[in-house]
N, C-alpha and C positions, 0 to 999 in steps of 0.2 A: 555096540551101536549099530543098528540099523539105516538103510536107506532102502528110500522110496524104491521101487524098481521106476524104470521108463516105460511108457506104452511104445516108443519109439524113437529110433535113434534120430540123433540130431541132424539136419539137413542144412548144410551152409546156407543152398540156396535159396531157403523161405526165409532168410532176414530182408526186413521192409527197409530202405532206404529213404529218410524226406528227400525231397527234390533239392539239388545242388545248381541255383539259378547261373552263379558262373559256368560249370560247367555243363550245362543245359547249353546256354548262350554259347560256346565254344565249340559244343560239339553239333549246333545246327544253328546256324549264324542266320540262316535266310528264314524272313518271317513265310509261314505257313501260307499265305494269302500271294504271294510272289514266286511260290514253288506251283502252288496251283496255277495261275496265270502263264508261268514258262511251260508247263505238262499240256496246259490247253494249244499254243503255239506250236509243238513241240505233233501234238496229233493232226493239226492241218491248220489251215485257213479258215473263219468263221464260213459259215452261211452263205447263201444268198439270201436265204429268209433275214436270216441276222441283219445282213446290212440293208437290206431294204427297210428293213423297220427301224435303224438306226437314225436313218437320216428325217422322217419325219419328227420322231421324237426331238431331234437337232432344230430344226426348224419352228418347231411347235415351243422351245425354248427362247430361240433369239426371237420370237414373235411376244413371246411372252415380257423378255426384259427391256424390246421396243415399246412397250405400253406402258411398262412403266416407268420408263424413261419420258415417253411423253404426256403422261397422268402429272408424273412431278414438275417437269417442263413446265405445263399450263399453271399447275397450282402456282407457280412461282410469278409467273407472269399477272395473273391474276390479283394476286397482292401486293404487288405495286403501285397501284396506285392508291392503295388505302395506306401505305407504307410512308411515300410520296407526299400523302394529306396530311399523314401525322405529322412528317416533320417537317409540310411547312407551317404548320399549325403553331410548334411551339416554336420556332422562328418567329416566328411574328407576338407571340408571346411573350418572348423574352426580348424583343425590340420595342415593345408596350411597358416590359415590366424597368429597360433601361431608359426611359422615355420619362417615365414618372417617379423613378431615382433621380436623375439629373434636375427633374422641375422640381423635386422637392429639396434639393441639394442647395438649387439656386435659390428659393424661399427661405430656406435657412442663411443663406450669406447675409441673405437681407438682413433676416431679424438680428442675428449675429449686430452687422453693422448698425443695425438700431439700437439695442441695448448699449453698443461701445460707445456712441453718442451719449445716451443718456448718463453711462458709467462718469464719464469725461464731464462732463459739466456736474455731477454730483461732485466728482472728489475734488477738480481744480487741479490749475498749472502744471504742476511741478509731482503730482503724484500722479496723476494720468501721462504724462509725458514717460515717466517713469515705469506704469504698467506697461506701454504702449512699445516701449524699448525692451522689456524682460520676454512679452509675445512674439515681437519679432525674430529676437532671439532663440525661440523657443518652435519656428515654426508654427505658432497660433497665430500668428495676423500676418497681411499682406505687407508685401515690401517690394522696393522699387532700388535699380542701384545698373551700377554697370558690372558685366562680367564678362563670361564666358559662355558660348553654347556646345559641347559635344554631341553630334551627331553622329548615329549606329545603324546602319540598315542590311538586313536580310540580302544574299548574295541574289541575284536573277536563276532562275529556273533553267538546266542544262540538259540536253540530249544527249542520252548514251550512244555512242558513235556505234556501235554494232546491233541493237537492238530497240534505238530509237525512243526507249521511253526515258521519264525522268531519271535523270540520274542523285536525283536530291540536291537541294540548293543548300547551303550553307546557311546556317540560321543565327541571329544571334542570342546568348545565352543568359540567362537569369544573373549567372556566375561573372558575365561581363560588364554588366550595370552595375553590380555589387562593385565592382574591383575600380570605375571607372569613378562611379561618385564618392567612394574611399579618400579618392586620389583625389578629387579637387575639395574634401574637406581636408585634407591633410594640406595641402596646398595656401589652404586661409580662406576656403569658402565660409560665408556666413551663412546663405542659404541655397539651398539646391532643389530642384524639382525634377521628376522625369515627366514627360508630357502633362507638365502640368499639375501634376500629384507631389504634393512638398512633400519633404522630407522631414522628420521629425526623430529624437532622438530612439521613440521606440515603432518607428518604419520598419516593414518588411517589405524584401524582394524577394518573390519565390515564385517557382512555376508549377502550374499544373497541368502536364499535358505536355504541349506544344504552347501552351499560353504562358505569358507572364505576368503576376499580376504586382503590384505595386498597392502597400496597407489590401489587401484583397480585393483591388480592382482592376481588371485586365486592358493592360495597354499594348497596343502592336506596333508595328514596322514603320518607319522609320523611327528611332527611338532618340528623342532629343533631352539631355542630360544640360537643365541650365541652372547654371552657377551666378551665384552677386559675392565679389568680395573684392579685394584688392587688386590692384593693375600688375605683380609681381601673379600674380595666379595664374596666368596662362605661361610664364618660361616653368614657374614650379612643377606644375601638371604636365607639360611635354617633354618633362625630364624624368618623369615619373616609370617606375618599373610598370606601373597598368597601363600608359600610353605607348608604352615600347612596345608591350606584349601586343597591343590592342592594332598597331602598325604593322606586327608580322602577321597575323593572322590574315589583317584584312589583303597581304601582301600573296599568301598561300592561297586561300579560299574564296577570296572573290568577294568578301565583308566590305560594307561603306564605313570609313571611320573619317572621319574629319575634323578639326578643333577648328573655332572663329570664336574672334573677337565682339563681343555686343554692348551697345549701349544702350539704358534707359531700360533694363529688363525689369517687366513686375510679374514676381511670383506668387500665387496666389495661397490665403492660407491654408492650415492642415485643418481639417474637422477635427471639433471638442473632443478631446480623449475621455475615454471614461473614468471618473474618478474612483478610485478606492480609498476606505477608511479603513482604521485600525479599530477593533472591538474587542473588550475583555473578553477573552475565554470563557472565564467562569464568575459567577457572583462574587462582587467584594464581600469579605467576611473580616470582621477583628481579629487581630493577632492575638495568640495565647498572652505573650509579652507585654502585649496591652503598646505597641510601637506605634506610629505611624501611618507606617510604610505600606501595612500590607491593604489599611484602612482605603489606599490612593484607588481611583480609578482612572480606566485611561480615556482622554477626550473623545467623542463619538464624533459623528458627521458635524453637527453643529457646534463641539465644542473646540473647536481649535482653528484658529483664526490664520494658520499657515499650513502647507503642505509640501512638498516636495516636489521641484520643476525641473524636468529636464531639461539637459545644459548645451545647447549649442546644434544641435539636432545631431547629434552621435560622434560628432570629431573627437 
């Protein structure tokens, strides 16, 4: 067997190494840009050409970020009042758009009340008497009675002792209307309103914001929660765990809560809820079996002469 001869012998030294970044990094820890910078300090002091031409350049900078500080300054200013216009534009918009809500709120009370006249003289005595009792009931019609009023209002506005501005008032909470008018349907309320706004079995309280609205209409500060039911209703409610809670809070933070007694209170009705019907699915079709059953459809809007009322407005 033969081998190759070599043209030369082998030299450790010409083996190529790839770069070993840890030991790169280890063995010269100072970036390149910082060793230059220390060698420049290191040969003398700059210039005086150097620093002469420094400080213009300095100056010609804070002159430059002066302008445009003052460019945005203006722009800012400037838009203001188109800012300003806008909103009081829809301000007044939405005091228009609330304006013509309420007068068409009140048109409908009317006709409401006209129809319930004419209902009443159609049906007679004893069956109108009878509707007339289930709406009350139910929060559809006005009712009149003695009760209760709870009153809730927003703590006053405070000064932070060290730095003078608001320190945030106290506000009352969506959570606290819920728990209060709970409490005086548990109590034997028959009917309940918060400013006015009845209550009805499928009422909501909820907030959006800082607002709260009531069936999604926003009512504010002071918050009066009025009750009609039995004369045992006001000891039942001020034994209640949401009046106890509702007395520490206001006792911590600065909350109005107060219960009174009222007589002769009339609360007014809830707007007509919107009605739903039930609708086959699918087309009746004959059973293979030739039954009945499957032949049935189910009543539509017009054919069913009853529906389902809610009972007592959520007690």
């Amino acid at each position: 067997m033969s081998v190759a001869p070599r043209d030369k012998a082998w030299d450790p030294s010409a083996r190529s190494y790839a770069p070993d970044f840890l030991t790169e990094l280890f063995r010269n820890p100072l970036d390149p840009g910082y060793a230059d910078a220390a060698a420049g300090r290191r040969e003398g002091p700059p210039s005086r050409l150097r620093r002469l031409l420094a400080r213009p350049v300095s100056l010609v900078v804070l002159v430059v970020i002066g302008f445009l500080f003052a460019v945005a300054y203006r722009e800012t200013i400037a838009e203001e009042p188109s800012r300003a216009k806008a909103r009081a534009g829809l301000i007044a918009e939405i005091k228009q758009r609330e304006a013509e809500t309420d007068r068409l709120t009140e048109r409908a009370d009317q006709l409401r009340e006209e129809v319930g006249r004419q209902r009443d003289a159609a049906l007679g005595g004893s069956q109108a008497s009878r509707l007339r009792n289930l709406e009350a009931g139910t929060g559809l019609g006005r009712v009149r009675g003695d009760g209760v009023v709870v009153r809730l209002a927003d703590a006053p506005a405070d000064k932070d002792a060290v730095t003078g501005a608001d320190a945030g008032p106290s506000h009352v909470l969506y959570s606290d209307l819920q728990k209060v008018a709970n409490a005086l349907w548990a109590a034997g309320a028959e009917a309940v309103a918060i400013n006015g706004q009845r209550l009805t079995a499928t009422s909501t309280i909820r907030s959006a914001g800082e607002a709260i609205l009531v069936d999604y209409r926003p009512v504010t500060s002071p918050y009066e929660v009025s009750a009609i039911g039995p004369g045992s209703m006001r000891d039942k409610f001020d034994g209640s765990r949401a009046a106890s809670g509702m007395r520490y809070v206001a006792r911590t933070t600065g909350l109005s809560f107060g219960v009174k007694e009222a007589d002769n209170l009339t609360l007014p009705a809830a707007p007509q809820p919107r009605l739903r019907y039930a609708e086959p699915s699918v087309s009746p079709s004959p059973s293979p079996s030739g039954s009945g059953v499957a032949g049935s459809t189910s009543p539509g809007p017009s054919g069913s002469a009853t529906s389902p009322s809610p009972s007592g407005g959520g007690r």
